[in-house]
C-alpha positions in Angstrom: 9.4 -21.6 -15.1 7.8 -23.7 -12.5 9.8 -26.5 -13.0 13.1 -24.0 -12.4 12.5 -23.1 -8.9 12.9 -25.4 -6.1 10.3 -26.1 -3.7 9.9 -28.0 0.0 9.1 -31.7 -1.0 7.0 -34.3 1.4 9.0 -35.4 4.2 11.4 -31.9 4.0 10.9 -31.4 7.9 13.2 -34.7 8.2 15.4 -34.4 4.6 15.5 -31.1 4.0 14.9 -32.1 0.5 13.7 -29.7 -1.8 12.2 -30.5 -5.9 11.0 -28.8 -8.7 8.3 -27.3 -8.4 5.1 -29.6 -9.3 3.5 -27.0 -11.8 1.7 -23.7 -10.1 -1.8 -22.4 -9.1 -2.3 -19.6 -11.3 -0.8 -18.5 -14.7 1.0 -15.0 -14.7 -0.4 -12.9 -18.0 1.1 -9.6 -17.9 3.4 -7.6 -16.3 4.1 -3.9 -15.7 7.4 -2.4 -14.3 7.3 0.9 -13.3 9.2 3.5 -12.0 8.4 6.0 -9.0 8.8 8.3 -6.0 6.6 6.2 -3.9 5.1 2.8 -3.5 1.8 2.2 -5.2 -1.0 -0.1 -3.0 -3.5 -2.4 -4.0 -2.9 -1.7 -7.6 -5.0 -4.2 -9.0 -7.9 -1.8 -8.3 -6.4 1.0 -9.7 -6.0 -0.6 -13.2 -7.7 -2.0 -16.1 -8.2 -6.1 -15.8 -10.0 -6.8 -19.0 -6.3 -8.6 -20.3 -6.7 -11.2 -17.6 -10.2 -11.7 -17.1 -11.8 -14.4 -18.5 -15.6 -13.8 -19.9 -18.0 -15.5 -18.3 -17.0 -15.9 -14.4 -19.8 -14.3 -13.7 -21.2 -17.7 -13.5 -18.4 -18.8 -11.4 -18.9 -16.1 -9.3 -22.4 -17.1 -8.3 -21.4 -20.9 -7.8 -18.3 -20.5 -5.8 -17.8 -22.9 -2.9 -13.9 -21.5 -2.2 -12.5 -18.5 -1.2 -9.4 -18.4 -3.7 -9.9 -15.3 -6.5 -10.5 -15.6 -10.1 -7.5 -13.1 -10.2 -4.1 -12.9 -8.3 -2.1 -9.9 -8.0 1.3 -9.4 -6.3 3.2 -6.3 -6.6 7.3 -5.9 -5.3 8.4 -2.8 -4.3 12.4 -2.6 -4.8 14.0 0.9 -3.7 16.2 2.3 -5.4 18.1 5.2 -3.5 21.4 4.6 -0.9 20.0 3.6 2.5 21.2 6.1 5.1 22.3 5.1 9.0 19.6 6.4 11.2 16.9 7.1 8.3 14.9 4.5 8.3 12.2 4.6 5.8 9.3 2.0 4.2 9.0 3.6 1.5 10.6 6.2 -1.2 11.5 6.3 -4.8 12.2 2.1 -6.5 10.6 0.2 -9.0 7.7 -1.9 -8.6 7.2 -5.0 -10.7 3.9 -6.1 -10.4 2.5 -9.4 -12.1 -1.1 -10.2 -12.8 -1.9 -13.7 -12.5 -5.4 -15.7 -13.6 -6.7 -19.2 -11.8 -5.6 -22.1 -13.8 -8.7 -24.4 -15.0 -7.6 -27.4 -13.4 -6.8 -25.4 -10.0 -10.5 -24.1 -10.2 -11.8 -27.7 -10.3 -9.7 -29.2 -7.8 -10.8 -25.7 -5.2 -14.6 -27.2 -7.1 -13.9 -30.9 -5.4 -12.3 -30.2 -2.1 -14.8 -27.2 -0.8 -17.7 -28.5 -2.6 -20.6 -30.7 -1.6 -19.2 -33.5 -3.7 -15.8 -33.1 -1.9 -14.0 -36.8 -1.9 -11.2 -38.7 -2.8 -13.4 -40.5 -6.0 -14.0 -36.5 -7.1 -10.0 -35.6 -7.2 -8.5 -39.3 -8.9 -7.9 -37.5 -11.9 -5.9 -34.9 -10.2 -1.8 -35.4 -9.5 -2.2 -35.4 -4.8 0.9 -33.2 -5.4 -1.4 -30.1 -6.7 -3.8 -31.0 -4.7 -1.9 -30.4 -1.3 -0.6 -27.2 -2.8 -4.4 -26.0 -3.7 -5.6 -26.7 -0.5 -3.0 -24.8 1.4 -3.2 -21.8 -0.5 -7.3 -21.8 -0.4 -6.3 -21.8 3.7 -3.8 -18.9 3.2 -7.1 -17.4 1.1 -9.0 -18.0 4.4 -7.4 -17.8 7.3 -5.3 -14.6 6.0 -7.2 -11.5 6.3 -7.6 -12.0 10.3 -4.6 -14.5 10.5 -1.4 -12.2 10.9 1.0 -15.8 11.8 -0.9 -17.6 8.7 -0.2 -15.1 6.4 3.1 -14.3 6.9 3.7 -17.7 5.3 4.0 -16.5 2.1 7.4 -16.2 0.5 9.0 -15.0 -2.5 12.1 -16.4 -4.2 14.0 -14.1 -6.7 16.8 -15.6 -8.3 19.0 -14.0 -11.4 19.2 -16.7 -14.0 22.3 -14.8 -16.1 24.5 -13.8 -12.8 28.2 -15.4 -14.8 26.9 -12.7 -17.6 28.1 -9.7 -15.8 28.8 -11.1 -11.7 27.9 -9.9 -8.4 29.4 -9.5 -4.9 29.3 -12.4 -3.0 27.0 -11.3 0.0 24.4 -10.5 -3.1 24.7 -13.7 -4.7 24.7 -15.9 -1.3 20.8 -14.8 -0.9 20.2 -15.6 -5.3 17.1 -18.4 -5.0 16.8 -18.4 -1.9 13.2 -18.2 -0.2 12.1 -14.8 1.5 9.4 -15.0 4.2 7.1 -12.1 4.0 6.4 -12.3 7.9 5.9 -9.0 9.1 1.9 -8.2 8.4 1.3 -4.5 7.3 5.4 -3.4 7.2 6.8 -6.1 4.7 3.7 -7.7 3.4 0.1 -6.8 3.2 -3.0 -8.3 1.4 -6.0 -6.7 0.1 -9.0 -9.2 -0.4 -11.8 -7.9 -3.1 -13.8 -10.6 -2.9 -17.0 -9.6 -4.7 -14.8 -8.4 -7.6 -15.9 -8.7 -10.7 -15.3 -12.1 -12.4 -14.7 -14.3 -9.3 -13.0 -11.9 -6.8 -9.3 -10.2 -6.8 -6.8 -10.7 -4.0 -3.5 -8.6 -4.4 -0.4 -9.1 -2.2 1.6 -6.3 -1.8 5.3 -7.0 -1.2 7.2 -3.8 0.5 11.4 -4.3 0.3 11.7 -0.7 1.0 11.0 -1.7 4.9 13.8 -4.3 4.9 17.2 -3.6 6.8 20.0 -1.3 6.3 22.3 -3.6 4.5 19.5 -5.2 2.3 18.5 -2.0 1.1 21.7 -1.6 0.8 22.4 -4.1 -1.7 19.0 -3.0 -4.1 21.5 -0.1 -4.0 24.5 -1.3 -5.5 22.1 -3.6 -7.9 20.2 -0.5 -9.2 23.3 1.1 -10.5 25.0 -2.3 -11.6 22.7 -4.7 -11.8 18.8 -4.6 -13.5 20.1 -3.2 -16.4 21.5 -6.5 -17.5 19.6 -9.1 -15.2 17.5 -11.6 -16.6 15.1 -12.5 -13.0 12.6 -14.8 -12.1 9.9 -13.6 -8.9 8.2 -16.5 -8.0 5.8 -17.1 -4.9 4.5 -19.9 -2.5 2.9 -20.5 0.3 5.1 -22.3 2.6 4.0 -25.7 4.1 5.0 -27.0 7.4 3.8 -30.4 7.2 2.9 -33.8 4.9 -0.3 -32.2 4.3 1.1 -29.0 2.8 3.9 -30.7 1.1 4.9 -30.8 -1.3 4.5 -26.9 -1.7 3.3 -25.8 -5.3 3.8 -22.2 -6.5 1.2 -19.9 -6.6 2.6 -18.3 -9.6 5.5 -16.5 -11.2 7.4 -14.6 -13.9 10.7 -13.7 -15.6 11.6 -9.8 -16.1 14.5 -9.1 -18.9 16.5 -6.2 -17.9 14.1 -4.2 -15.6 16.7 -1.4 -16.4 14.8 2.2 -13.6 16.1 4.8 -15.9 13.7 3.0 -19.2 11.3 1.7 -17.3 7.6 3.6 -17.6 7.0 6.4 -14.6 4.0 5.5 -12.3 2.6 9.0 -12.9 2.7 8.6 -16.5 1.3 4.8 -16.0 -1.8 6.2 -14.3 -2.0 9.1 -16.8 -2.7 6.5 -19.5 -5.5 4.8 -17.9 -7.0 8.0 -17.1 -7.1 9.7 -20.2 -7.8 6.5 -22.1 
């Protein structure tokens, strides 16, 4: 999938050129998409992480030189009812897709190289520069974040329907299809949770809320919830967006295709939550 999505390369401040992206951060291993009356927050707490845990980082844990988690969470909250003019809302009944994503060995030891005591160019030759600008940005993001409302509104999300001459949509839908969504307003559109003495090497989720966009965007989850999910084959992938030669060329932190993410047969939160409960 990485190599599908197009990313800013070096030099896009002058050419506006964008490539493939260079492989990604962190390898997406499950996914859940549910249905509900209301959004669901820092999830990744709420739910059993055994299926992307690794044994062992208990070690890594203890020898950790960078802030960047052992496990990455981002959850998207689509709604799913008709917007209504002068009812604004950020939340209400949707679907959330929510992807749980593990730290990629050779994006551990590259975060081992540039924030450890042996941090040099001699300790990265054996790593493409291209993975290594997009490690080092993100383990910023991971940083600077939590207290850094400007730095973490930097993170985007492109969603793009890969099957669109399948079944067509309107044209103001498909004008926005791969295009890169800034998540820029902290606590409304966007908000992180950082666990970082988490089991395993620590757990950062990054909640995504589309229920706070505008009129007319929520306007079109609308018209796709009764036309669209039900035959949409989608990608979700996520960056951090870099603004300079030192960022670039950006690298994604992760992503993942959903088939059909049809409301009316996908799982109810409340039964979701029942399951872990009771098992």
């Amino acid at each position: 999938m990485p190599s599908d999505i197009m990313v800013r390369s070096i030099g896009y401040i002058t050419s506006k050129k964008k490539i493939p992206s260079p492989g990604s951060l962190y390898e997406c291993i499950a996914v859940d998409v549910l249905d509900g009356d209301r959004r669901i927050p820092d999830i990744g707490v709420k739910v059993n992480l055994d299926h992307v845990l690794i044994p062992g980082k208990e070690f890594i844990n203890q020898h950790k030189t960078w802030v960047s988690p052992e496990v990455f969470v981002v959850s998207v909250s689509l709604p799913t009812e008709a917007p209504r003019l002068g009812w604004a809302t950020d939340d209400g009944a949707g679907i959330i897709l929510i992807a749980y994503m593990r730290i990629k060995d050779d994006t551990r030891e590259i975060l081992r190289h540039i924030t450890g005591n042996d941090a040099s160019g001699e300790t990265t030759k054996n790593f493409s520069m291209e993975k290594i600008n997009g490690v080092r940005l993100f383990e910023q993001w991971c940083k600077k974040s939590p207290s850094d409302p400007l730095f973490q509104g930097r993170f985007k999300f492109i969603p793009s329907a890969v099957n669109t001459e399948e079944f067509g949509i309107p044209s103001y839908i498909a004008a926005y299809n791969g295009k890169p969504v800034l998540i820029k307003r902290v606590g409304v559109t966007g908000t992180l949770y950082n666990h970082f003495n988490h089991v395993h090497g620590g757990l950062m989720e990054f909640d995504i809320n589309l229920h706070a966009f505008p009129y007319l965007a929520k306007q079109a989850f609308s018209y796709m919830r009764d036309n669209v999910y039900a035959k949409i084959i989608g990608n979700m992938a996520f960056v951090i967006e870099g603004r300079n030669d030192n960022e670039l060329p950006e690298v994604l932190i992760g992503g993942f295709t959903v088939f059909y993410p049809d409301p009316d047969v996908a799982i109810r939160s409340s039964d979701f939550f029942r399951s872990y409960k009771n098992g």
